[in-house]
C-alpha positions as CSV (number, residue, x, y, z in Angstrom):
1,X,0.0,0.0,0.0
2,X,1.7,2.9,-1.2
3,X,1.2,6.5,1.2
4,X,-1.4,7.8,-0.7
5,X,-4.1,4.3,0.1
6,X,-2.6,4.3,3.5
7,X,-3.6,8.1,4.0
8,X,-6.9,7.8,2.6
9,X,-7.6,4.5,5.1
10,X,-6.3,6.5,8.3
11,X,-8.8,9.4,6.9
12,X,-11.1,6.6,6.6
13,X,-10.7,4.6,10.1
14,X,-11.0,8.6,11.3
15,X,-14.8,8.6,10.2
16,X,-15.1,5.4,11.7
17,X,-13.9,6.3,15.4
18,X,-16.3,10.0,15.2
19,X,-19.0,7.1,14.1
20,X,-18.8,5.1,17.1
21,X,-18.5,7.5,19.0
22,X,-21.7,9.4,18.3
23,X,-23.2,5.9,18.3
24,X,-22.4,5.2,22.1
25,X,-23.7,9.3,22.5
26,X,-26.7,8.5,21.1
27,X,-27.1,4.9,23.5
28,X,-26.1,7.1,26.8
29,X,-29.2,9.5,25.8
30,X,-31.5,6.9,25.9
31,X,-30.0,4.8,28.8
32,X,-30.6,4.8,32.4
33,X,-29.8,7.9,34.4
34,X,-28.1,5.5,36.6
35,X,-25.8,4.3,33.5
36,X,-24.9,7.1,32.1
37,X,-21.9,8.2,33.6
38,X,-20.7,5.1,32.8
39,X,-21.4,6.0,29.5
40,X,-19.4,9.8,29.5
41,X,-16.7,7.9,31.5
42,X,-16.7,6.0,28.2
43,X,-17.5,8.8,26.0
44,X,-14.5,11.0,27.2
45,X,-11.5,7.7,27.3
46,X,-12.5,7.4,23.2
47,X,-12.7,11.0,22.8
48,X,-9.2,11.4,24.1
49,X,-8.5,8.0,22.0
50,X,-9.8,9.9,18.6
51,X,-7.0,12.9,19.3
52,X,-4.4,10.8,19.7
53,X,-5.4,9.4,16.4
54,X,-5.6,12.5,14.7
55,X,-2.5,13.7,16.1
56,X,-0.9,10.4,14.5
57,X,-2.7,11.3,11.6
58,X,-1.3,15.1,11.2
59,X,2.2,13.5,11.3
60,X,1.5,10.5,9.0
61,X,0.7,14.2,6.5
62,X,4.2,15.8,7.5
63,X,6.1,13.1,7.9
64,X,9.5,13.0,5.4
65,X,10.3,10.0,3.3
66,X,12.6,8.9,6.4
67,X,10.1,9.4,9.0
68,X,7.0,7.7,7.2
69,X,7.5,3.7,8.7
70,X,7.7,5.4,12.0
71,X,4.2,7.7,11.5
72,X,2.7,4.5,10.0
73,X,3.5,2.4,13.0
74,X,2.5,5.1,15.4
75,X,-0.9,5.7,13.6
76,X,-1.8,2.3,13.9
77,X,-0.7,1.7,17.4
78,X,-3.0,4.2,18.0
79,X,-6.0,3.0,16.0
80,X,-5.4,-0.6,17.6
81,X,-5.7,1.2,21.0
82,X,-9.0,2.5,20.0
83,X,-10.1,-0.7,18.7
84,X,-9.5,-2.4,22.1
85,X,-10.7,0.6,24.1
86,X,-13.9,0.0,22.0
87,X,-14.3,-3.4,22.3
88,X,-13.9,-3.4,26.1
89,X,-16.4,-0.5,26.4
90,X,-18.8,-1.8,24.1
91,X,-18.9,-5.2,26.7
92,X,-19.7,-3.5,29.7
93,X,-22.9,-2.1,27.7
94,X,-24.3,-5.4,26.3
């Protein structure tokens, strides 16, 4: 995948973190009152999550031709820890 595909897939898995996100917002507003701080406890661990991502991201955009393996990794790192952030959130709520 050459930078180009792998820029337009971190855009893409971008979308996809705002997406979940507004999803679980959307669940807390019709949950419990007694479950929803749960749910902004939650809310604000993937919110700080999705920064970190798109402060990978802005690098993966600057990063030199010497830099770019390191931005990669980083980026994904850091969409992996979203990923497992999600999964482990999403459990509590089913």
């Amino acid at each position: 995948m050459n930078k180009e595909e792998f820029k337009a897939q971190a855009n893409q898995t971008i979308d996809e973190v705002a997406a979940k996100i507004n999803e679980l917002k959307t669940k807390k507003e019709s949950a419990e009152e007694n479950v929803k701080s749960k749910y902004e406890k939650s809310i604000e661990e993937l919110e700080s999550k999705k920064a970190e991502l798109e402060a990978k991201y802005s690098e993966l955009e600057t990063a030199t031709e010497d830099k770019w393996k390191e931005a990669k990794y980083k980026f994904s790192s850091a969409a992996d820890s979203f990923r497992e952030a999600w999964s482990k959130i999403t459990s509590l709520f089913s």
